[in-house]
C-alpha positions as CSV (number, residue, x, y, z in Angstrom):
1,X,12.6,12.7,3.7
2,X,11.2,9.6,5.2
3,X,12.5,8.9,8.5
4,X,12.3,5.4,10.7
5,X,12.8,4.8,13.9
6,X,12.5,1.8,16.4
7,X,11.1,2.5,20.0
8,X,12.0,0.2,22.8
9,X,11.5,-0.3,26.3
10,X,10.1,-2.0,29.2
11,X,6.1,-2.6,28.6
12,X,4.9,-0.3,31.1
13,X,2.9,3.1,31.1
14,X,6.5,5.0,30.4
15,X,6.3,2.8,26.7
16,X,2.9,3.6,25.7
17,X,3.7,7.5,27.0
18,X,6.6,7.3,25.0
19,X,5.0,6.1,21.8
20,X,1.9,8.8,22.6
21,X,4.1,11.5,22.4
22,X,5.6,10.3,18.6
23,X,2.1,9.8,17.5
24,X,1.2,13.5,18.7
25,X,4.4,14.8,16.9
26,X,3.4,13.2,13.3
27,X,5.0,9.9,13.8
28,X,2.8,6.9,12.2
29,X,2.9,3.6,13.5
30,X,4.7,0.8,11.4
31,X,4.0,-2.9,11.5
32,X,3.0,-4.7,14.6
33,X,4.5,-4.0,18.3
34,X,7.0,-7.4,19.0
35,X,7.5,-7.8,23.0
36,X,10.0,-10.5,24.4
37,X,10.6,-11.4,27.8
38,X,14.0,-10.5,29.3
39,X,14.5,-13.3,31.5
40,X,17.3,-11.7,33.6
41,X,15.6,-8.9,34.2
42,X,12.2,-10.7,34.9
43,X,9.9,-8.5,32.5
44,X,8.7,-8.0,29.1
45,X,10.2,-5.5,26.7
46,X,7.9,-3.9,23.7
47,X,9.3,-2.7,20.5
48,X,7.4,-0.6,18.1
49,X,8.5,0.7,14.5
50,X,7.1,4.3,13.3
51,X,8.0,6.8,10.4
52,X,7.7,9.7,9.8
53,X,7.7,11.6,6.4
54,X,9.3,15.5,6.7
55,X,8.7,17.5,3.3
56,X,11.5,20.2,2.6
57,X,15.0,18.4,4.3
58,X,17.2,16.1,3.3
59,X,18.0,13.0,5.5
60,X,22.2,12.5,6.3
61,X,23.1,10.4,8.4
62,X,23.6,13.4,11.2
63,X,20.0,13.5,11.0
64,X,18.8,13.8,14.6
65,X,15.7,11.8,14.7
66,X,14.2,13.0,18.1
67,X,14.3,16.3,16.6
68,X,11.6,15.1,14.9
Protein backbone atom coordinates (compact mmCIF):
# COMPACT_ATOMS: atom_id res chain seq x y z
CA UNK A 1 0.00 0.00 0.00
CA UNK A 2 0.99 3.59 -0.65
CA UNK A 3 0.27 5.82 2.09
CA UNK A 4 0.08 9.95 2.14
CA UNK A 5 0.22 12.08 4.65
CA UNK A 6 0.27 16.01 5.11
CA UNK A 7 2.59 17.39 8.03
CA UNK A 8 1.73 20.80 9.44
CA UNK A 9 2.87 23.03 11.90
CA UNK A 10 4.45 26.11 13.05
CA UNK A 11 7.93 26.66 11.15
CA UNK A 12 10.12 26.17 13.99
CA UNK A 13 12.74 23.46 14.95
CA UNK A 14 9.69 21.17 16.36
CA UNK A 15 8.63 21.09 12.29
CA UNK A 16 11.85 20.19 10.84
CA UNK A 17 12.21 17.52 13.98
CA UNK A 18 8.92 16.36 13.12
CA UNK A 19 9.56 15.78 9.44
CA UNK A 20 13.24 14.28 10.51
CA UNK A 21 11.74 11.69 12.30
CA UNK A 22 9.26 10.56 9.04
CA UNK A 23 12.21 10.67 6.81
CA UNK A 24 14.22 8.27 9.37
CA UNK A 25 11.05 5.92 9.51
CA UNK A 26 10.91 5.45 5.45
CA UNK A 27 8.70 8.42 4.76
CA UNK A 28 9.80 10.19 1.29
CA UNK A 29 9.20 13.70 0.77
CA UNK A 30 6.45 14.78 -1.81
CA UNK A 31 6.30 17.99 -3.67
CA UNK A 32 7.51 21.27 -2.34
CA UNK A 33 6.99 22.54 1.47
CA UNK A 34 4.04 25.58 1.14
CA UNK A 35 4.33 28.03 4.38
CA UNK A 36 1.59 30.74 4.97
CA UNK A 37 1.59 33.27 7.49
CA UNK A 38 -1.19 33.08 10.13
CA UNK A 39 -1.84 36.53 10.77
CA UNK A 40 -3.67 36.09 14.11
CA UNK A 41 -1.31 34.19 15.48
CA UNK A 42 1.65 36.34 14.20
CA UNK A 43 3.86 33.44 12.54
CA UNK A 44 4.34 31.26 9.70
CA UNK A 45 2.99 27.80 9.39
CA UNK A 46 4.92 24.97 6.98
CA UNK A 47 3.25 22.15 5.33
CA UNK A 48 4.95 19.29 3.87
CA UNK A 49 3.46 16.17 1.86
CA UNK A 50 5.36 12.66 2.25
CA UNK A 51 4.49 8.95 1.23
CA UNK A 52 5.31 6.17 2.16
CA UNK A 53 5.05 2.77 0.30
CA UNK A 54 4.43 -0.46 2.87
CA UNK A 55 4.70 -3.95 0.92
CA UNK A 56 2.52 -6.77 2.44
CA UNK A 57 -0.83 -4.66 4.05
CA UNK A 58 -3.67 -3.40 2.71
CA UNK A 59 -4.68 0.27 3.25
CA UNK A 60 -8.62 0.77 4.85
CA UNK A 61 -9.53 3.58 5.83
CA UNK A 62 -8.76 2.46 9.79
CA UNK A 63 -5.36 2.56 8.62
CA UNK A 64 -3.42 4.37 11.33
CA UNK A 65 -0.86 6.41 9.57
CA UNK A 66 1.60 7.26 12.49
CA UNK A 67 1.91 3.67 12.91
CA UNK A 68 3.85 4.01 10.06
Amino acid sequence: MKLYRYLTGPDDAAFCHRVTAALNKGWSLQGNPTLTYDAEAKRVICGQAICKEVEGEDYTPETKLSDY
